[in-house]
C-alpha positions in Angstrom: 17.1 -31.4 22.3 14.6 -31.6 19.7 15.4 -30.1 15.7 13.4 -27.0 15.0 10.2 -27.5 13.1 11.0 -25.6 9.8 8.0 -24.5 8.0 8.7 -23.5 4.0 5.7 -21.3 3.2 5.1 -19.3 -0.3 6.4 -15.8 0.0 3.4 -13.6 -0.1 0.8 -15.6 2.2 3.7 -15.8 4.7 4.2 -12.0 4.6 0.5 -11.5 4.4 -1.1 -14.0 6.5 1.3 -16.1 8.5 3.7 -14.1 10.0 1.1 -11.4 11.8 -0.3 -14.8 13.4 3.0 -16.6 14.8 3.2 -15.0 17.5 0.3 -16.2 19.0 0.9 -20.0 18.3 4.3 -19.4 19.8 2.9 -17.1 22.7 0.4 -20.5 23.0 3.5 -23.2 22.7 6.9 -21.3 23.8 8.6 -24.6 23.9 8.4 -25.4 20.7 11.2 -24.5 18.4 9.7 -22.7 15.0 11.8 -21.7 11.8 10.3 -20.0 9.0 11.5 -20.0 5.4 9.9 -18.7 2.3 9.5 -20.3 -1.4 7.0 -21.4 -3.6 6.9 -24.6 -6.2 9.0 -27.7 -5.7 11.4 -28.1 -3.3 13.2 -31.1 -1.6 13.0 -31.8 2.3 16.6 -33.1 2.5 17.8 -30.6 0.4 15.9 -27.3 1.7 16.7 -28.9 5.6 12.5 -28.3 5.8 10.2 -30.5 7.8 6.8 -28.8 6.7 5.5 -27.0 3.7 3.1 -24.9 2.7 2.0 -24.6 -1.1 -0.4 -24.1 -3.8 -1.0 -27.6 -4.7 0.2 -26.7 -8.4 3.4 -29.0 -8.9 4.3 -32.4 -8.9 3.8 -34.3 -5.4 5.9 -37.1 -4.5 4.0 -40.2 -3.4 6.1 -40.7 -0.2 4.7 -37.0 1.2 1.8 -36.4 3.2 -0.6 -33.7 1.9 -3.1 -32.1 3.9 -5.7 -29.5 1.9 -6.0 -26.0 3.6 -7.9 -23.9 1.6 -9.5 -23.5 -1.7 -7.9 -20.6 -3.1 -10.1 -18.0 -4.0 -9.6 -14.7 -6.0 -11.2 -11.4 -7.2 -10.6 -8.1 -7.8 -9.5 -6.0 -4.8 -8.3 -2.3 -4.5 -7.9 1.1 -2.3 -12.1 2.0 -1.1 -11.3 5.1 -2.9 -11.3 3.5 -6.4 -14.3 1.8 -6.6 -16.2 3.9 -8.6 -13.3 4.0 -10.6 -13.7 0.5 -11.2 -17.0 0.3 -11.5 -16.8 2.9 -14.8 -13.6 0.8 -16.0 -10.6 1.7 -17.5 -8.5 1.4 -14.6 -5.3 -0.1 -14.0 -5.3 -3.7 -13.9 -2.4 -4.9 -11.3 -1.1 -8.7 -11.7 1.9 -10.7 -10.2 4.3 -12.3 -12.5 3.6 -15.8 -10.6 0.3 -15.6 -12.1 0.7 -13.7 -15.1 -2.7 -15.1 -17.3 -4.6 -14.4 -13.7 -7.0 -10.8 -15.1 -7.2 -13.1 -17.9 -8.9 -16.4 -16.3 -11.3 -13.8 -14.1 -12.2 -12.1 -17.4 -13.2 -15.0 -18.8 -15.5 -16.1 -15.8 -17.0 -12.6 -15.2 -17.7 -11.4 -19.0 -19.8 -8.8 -17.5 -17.1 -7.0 -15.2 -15.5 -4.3 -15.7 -12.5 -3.8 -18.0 -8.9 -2.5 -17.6 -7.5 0.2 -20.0 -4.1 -1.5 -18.8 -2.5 -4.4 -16.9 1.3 -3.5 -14.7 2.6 -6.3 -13.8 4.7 -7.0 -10.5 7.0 -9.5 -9.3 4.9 -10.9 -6.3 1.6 -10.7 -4.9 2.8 -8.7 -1.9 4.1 -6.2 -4.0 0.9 -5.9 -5.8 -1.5 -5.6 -2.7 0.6 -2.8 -1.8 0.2 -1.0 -5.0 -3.3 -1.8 -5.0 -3.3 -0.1 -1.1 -1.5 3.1 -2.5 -4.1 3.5 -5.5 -1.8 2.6 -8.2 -4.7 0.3 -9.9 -6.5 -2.8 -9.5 -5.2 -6.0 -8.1 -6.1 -9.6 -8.8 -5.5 -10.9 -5.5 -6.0 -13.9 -3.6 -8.3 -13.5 -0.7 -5.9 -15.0 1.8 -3.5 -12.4 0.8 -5.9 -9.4 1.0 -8.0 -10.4 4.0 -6.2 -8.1 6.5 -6.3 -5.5 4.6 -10.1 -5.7 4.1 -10.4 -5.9 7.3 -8.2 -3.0 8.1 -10.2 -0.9 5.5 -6.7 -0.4 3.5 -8.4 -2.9 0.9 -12.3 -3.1 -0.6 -13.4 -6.2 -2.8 -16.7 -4.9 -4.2 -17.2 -8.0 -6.1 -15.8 -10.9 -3.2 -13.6 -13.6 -4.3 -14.7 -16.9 -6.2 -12.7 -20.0 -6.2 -10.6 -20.6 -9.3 -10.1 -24.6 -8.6 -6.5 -24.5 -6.9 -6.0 -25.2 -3.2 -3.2 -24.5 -0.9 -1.7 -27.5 1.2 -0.1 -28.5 3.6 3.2 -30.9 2.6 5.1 -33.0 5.4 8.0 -35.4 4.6 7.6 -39.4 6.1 9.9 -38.3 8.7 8.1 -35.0 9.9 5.8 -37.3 12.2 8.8 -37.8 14.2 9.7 -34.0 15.0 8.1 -32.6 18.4 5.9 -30.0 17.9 4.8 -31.0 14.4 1.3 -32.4 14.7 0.6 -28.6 17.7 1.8 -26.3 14.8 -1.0 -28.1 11.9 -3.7 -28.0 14.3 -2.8 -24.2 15.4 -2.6 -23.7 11.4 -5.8 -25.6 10.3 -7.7 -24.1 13.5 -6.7 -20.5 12.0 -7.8 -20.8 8.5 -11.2 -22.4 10.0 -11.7 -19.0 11.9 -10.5 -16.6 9.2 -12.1 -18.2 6.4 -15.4 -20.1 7.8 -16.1 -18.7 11.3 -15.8 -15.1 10.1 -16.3 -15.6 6.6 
């Protein structure tokens, strides 16, 4: 019997985006044994017992890995549809993850012109923040990959879209993932999703 395939993915974009689309890559490969972890930053294969990854390319990468870009991350300023004008006036709330803690910061610098916060709350993940945002507690400096359900939903507006801010996601496989069944069904499921969430629909 083959080992599960066990995918490491950071915390929020697998409770934002990955999880509400497993289902259909196992409803598409049944056979295929999938575990998912979550964590972000450095990790070891042996160690964790992972066979894939998925990160922000933001760390150290060992030479003997295989890297695969997904997406150029992109962020901007997303909220509840109720707060634009709010926003628009500023002296809202700005909400930020303590992952990215100089994030309103970087933005502010590239969009002079926007709006400004009376405030900044900070939050322990991005997850936490989009909800927060989604409740109308303030303003959220999300990435899109995070928020795009929600937009789509309508729980979410981003009245000024998302730019890229020069950091891409990857994904990370270990010399000996090429051996593990399923492996090379589960990247092309994975690449083939982004493509339609991000550049089909986009």
């Amino acid at each position: 019997m083959s080992p599960p395939i066990v995918v490491s993915c950071e915390r929020s974009v697998a409770m934002r985006w990955l999880i509400p689309r497993l289902s259909e890559f196992q409803d598409r490969q049944p056979e295929i044994d999938l575990h998912l972890s979550v964590g972000g930053g450095g990790f070891d294969f042996a160690r964790d017992r992972i066979t894939l990854a998925i990160r922000r390319l933001d760390f150290a990468i060992d030479a003997n890995w295989q890297v695969e870009r997904l997406i150029e991350e992109e962020v901007g300023p997303v909220m509840h549809p109720a707060m634009a004008d709010r926003f628009a006036a500023g002296g809202y709330v700005a909400l930020a993850a303590k992952t990215r803690p100089d994030a309103w910061q970087k933005w502010s610098v590239a969009h002079p012109d926007a709006p400004k916060p009376r405030s900044t709350r900070f939050l322990d993940h991005h997850f936490l923040m989009v909800e927060a945002a989604a409740g109308g507690l303030g303003v959220a400096m999300c990435p899109k990959i995070i928020a795009l359900d929600d937009i789509r939903k309508g729980r979410l507006a981003a009245p000024l879209g998302f730019q890229p801010n020069g950091s891409h996601y990857g994904i990370i496989r270990s010399a000996l993932a090429k051996k593990t069944a399923g492996i090379d069904q589960f990247v092309s499921w994975l690449l083939a999703a982004i493509h339609e969430d991000f550049y089909v629909a986009s």
